[in-house]
N, C-alpha and C positions, 0 to 999 in steps of 0.2 A: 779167539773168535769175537766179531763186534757184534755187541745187542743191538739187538731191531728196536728195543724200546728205546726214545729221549730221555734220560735221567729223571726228568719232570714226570713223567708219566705219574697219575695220581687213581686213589683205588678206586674211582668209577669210572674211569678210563679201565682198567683190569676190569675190572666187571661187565661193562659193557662187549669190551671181547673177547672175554669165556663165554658170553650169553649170544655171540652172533658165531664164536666155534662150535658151540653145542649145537646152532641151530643150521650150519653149512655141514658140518658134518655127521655129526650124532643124526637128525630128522631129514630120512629117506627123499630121496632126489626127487622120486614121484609127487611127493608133498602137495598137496590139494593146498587152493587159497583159502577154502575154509579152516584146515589145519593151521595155517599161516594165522588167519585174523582168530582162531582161539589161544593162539602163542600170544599173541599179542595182545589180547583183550585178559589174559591174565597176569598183565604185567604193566605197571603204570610207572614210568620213567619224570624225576620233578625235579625241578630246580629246590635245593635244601631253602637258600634264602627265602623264596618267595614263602617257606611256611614262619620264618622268623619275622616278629615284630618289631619294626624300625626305632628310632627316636620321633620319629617325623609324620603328622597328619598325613592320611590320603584319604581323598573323599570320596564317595560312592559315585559310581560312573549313572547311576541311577540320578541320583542328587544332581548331579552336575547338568542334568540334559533339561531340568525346568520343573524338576515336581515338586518342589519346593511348598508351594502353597496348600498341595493337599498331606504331606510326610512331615513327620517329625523325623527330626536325626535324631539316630539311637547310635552311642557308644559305649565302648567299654570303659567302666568308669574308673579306670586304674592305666589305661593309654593316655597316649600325645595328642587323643581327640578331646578325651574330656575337659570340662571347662570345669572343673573339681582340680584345684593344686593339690595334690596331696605334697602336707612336709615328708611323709613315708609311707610308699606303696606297700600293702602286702606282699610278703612274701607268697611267691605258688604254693611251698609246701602251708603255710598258715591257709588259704584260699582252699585247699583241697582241702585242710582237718575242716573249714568250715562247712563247704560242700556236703561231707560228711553227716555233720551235723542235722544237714537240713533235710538228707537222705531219710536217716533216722528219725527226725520228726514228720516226714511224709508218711514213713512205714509206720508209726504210731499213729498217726491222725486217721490212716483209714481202717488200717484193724482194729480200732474201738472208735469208729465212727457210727457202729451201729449201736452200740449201748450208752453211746457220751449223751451225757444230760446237758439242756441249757444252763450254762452259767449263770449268776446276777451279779451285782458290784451290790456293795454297801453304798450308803444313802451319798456319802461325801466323796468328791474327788479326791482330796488330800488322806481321808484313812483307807482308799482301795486297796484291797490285797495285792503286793505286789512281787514277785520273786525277789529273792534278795541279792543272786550272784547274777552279774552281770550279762555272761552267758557271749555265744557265738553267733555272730549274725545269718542272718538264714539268705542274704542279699548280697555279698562279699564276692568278687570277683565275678558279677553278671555285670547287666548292659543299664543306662541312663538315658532319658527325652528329658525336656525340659514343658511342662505348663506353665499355664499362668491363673493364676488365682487371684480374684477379686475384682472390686473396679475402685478405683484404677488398677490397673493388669498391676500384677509382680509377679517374676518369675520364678520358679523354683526348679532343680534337676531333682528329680525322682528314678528309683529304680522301677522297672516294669516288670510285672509279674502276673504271670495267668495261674500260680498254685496259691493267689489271695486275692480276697475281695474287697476290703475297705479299704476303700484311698485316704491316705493322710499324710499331712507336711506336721511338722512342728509351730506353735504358737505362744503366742506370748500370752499370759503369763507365763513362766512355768513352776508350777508348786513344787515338782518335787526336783526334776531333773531331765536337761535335754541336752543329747551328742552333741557333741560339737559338729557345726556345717560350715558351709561357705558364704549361702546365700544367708541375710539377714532373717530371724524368724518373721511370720508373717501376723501382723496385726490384726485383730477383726477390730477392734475399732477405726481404723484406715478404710474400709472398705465399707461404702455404702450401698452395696447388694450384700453382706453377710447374715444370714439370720441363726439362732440355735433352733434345733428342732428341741418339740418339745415333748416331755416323756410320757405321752399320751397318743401320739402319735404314731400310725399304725408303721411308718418308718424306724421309727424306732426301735420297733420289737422285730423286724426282719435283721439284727444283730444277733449276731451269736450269743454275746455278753456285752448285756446291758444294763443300766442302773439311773438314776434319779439323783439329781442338786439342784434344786429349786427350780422342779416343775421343769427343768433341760437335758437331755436326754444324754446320757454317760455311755463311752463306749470303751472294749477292751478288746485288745489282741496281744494274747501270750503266744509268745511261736513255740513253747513248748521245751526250749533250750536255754532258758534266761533272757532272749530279748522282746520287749515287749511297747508297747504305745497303748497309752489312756488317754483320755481326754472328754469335749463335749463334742457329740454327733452335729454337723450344720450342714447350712448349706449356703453355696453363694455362685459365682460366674469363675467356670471354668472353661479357658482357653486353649484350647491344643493348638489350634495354627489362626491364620487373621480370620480365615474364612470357617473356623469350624470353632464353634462357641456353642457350649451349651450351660441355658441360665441353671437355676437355683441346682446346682449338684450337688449332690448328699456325699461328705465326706467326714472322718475323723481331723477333728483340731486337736492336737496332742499338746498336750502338757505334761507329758511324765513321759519319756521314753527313755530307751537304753539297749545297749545293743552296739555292735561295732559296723556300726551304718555306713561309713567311710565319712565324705562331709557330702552325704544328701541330706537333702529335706525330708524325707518321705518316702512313701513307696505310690506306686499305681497300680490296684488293682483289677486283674483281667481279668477273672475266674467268671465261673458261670450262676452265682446266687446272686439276689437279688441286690443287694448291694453295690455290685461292682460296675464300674463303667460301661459293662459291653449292654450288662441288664435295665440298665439306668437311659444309657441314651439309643436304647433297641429302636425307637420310633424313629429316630434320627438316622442312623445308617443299618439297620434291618439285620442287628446280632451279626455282622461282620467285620471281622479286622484281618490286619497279616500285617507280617513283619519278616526283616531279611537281617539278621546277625552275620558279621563280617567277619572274612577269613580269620584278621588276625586281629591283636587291638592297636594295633596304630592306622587300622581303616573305617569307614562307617558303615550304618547299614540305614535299617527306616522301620516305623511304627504308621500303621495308615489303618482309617477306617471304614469301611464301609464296600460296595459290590465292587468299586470301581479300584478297589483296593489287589483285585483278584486278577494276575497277571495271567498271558499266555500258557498256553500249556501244561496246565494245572492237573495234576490227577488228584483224584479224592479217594479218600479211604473211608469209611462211616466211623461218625464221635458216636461213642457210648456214653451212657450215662448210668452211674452209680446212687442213687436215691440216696445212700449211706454216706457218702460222698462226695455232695453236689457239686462243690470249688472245681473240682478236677475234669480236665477233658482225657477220658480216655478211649483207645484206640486198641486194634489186634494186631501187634505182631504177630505173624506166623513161620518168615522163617530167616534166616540169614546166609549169605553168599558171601566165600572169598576165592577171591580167583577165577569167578564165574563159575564157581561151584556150590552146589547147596551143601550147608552140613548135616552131618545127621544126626537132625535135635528132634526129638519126637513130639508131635504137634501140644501132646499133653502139656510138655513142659512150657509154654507159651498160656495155655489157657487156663493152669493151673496160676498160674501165679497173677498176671493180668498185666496192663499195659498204662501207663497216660505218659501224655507228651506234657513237659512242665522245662518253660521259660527259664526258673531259677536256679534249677540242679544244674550242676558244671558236666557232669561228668555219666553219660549213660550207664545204669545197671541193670545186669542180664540174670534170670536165673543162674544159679552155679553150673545148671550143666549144659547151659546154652553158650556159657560165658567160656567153661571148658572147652566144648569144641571148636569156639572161633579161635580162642588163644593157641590150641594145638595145632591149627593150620595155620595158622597165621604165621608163626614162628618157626614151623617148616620151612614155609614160603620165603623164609627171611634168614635163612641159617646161614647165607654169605655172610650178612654183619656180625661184629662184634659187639657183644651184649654188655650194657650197662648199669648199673645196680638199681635193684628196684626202689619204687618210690611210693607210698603209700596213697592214694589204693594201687597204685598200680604195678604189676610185679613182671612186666615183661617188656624191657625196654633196651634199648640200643644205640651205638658208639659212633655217630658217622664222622666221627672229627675227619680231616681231611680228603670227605667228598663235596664235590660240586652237585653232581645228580646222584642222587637214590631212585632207586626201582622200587616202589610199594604195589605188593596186589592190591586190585581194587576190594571195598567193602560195599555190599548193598543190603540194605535191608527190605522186606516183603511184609507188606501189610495187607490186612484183609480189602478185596473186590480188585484184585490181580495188579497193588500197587509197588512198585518197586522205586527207591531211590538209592542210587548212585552217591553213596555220602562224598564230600571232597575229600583232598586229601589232610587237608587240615583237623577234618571231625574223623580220620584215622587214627595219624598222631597227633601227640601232647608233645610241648617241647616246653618244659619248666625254667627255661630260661632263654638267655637268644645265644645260648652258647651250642652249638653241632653234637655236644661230648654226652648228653643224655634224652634222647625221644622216646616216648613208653608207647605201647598200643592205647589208646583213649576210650577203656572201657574197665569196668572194673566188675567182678559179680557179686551179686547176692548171696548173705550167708545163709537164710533160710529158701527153701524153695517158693515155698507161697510167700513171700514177700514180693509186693507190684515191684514190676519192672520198670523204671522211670526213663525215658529217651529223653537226654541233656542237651541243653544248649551247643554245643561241641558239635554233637553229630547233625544240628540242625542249622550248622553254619553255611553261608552264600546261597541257600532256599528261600523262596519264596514263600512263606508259610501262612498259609490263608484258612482260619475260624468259620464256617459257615453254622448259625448256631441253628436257623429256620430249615436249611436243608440237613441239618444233622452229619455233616461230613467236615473232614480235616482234608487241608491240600496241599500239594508239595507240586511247585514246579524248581528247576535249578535254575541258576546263573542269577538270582536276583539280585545281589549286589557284589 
């Protein structure tokens, strides 16, 4: 007997028609178009490539149309976008154990955020206490803009971050110790806008950890894992694009850092204390910013500030605010969908434990038993593939070598004032490499229950995501880069 299949036939070619036999004959003739479009709206059909990261730049269809002068380009600063050579990218599995890391210092920073005392520094820069192991960077496999500091401008790339608030590059001198970068450190005697604040200065004491060297104001940030930046608090002309400049901004000039930073300068901090960029230049674009993270990392996305920042279509959720915790924007999950179906997580388990969205975590964590029921369906959903060994955090992943298209159920998540987003397919799975032979589900849970649940970068990919700090609301529209 000759087979109906081409030799070629390949396993989502089978898949696809075991899923159009099941649905000619298995689902009743009568079949309503409603039945039809819930067949269908629990099942998302995707090109594997388009989740794979190329060798090769692609720039934001955003970028491309002319918005150039009010965005910064944000990339991944370990892609073919970045203007960072790395002689050697992290490894994914290195990038998750540090992710990790940074998990675990979020989960400690808020649960003794209510008892933590102000720090001080000793009187000198050079005898500050300073951890002595090097430690895990808490900015490893996120996204990079480039500023400019000073006048005359120099450029810097910085990672950006809304779970910190003092902005700081590296500077010359350095007494003790500075990563290596790409970009040259930056001078303050080069620049004639730099001045030190000085340690009397009500600026000064809005620092977490602060201290005194001749009358100039010392600043510290230990992430709590070994990596850390000191230096003196100043301030001088910083640049985000031609047309948005703002003068005397208060940032850390670091002279002692350490940390596996990659080769940035610095960081950019977005959080909500007093310190941070969004607080600092509130008068200027009225506590708003958003930003859009690109599917994969050989694409871009954008950093923008201000109302006009805030695309179509936007739904908003309400930002909360933790008194104990001010750095952090947090939000209400309350439930999660796969396959167009809600699971059944009991509202408890959401509000016990609590929510923020943070720019710098790779990888969102769910309470254990919220995390439980999406992995149990999800991997129903999925039980045509063949599963692939797990990969820390993640423990449910799968084999597609030899398909073209995969069928993913969709994921949505539901936040409070009836918001729902449709995560892409990319903030589904994880593909720790650009090889088809291992994709995980892109979620990992929490080992304690009250421990905050943190939504990652990942699941907040190709969104528009817009900060409104005056209206107290977070926004999410799709399709933004």
């Amino acid at each position: 007997m000759t087979s109906l299949l081409p030799t070629s036939f390949s396993h989502d070619h089978l898949l696809l028609l075991l899923l159009l036999l099941i649905f000619v004959f298995v689902v009743p003739s009568q079949c309503t178009d409603a039945a039809q479009k819930e067949f269908l709206s629990s099942h998302h059909t995707v090109d594997v490539r388009s989740l794979l990261p190329s060798d090769t730049c692609s720039s934001s269809k955003v970028l491309r149309e002319g918005s150039h002068e009010q965005r910064l380009n944000l990339v991944h600063q370990h892609g073919p976008c970045s203007p960072l050579h790395h002689k050697k990218n992290l490894s994914h599995k290195q990038m998750l154990k540090n992710d990790q890391s940074r998990v675990d210092w979020i989960h400690r920073r808020i649960s003794s955020s209510a008892s933590k005392q102000q720090d001080k520094l000793q009187d000198s820069l050079a005898s500050a206490t300073i951890p002595a192991q090097s430690g895990s960077s808490l900015n490893v496999g996120n996204y990079i803009v480039s500023i400019g500091i000073g006048t005359p401008r120099r450029d810097f790339s910085v990672a950006f971050d809304t779970g910190s608030d003092v902005t700081w590059i590296q500077c010359k001198p350095c007494v003790a110790y500075c990563h290596p970068q790409q970009d040259q450190l930056f001078d303050p005697l080069q620049s004639s806008t730099y001045a030190n604040i000085s340690c009397g200065s009500p600026y000064c004491s809005q620092l977490n950890s602060y201290g005194c060297s001749d009358s100039g104001c010392l600043y510290s940030v230990n992430y709590g894992d070994g990596s850390y930046t000191v230096g003196f608090f100043a301030q001088d002309t910083l640049t985000l694009t031609p047309s948005n400049v703002i003068p005397n901004f208060r940032f850390g000039c670091g002279e002692n850092n350490n940390g596996l930073w990659g080769q940035t300068a610095g960081l950019l901090g977005l959080g909500r204390a007093m310190t941070s960029l969004v607080s600092q230049a509130y008068q200027m674009y009225g506590g708003v910013f958003s930003y859009c993270l690109p599917p994969t990392a050989s694409s871009t996305g954008y950093l923008a500030f201000g109302s006009s920042s805030a695309m179509a279509n936007v739904k908003y959720t309400p930002m909360l605010r933790d008194p104990n915790a001010p750095t952090f924007y947090f939000l209400n999950l309350v439930a999660i969908t796969v396959g167009g179906q809600n699971l059944p997580i009991p509202s408890a388990v959401f509000s016990t434990a609590g929510t923020i969205i943070d720019s710098g975590t790779v990888i969102t964590r769910l309470p254990p038993d919220a995390y439980s029921a999406l992995r149990s369906e999800f991997r129903q959903k999925m039980s045509g593939y063949n599963s692939a060994p797990a990969m820390e955090p993640f423990d449910t992943c799968y084999d597609f070598t030899g398909y073209n298209n995969i069928t993913v159920p969709p994921v949505a998540l539901q936040f409070d004032g009836g918001v729902t987003i449709n995560l892409d397919t990319s903030g589904i799975l994880y593909f720790p490499s650009i090889s088809q032979s291992q994709a995980c589900l892109a979620f990992a849970g929490n080992s304690d229950p009250n421990s905050i649940a943190i939504l990652g970068n990942t699941q907040q990919r190709t969104f528009n995501v817009v900060y409104d700090i005056p209206r107290k609301v977070i926004g999410f529209s799709p399709g933004g880069c």
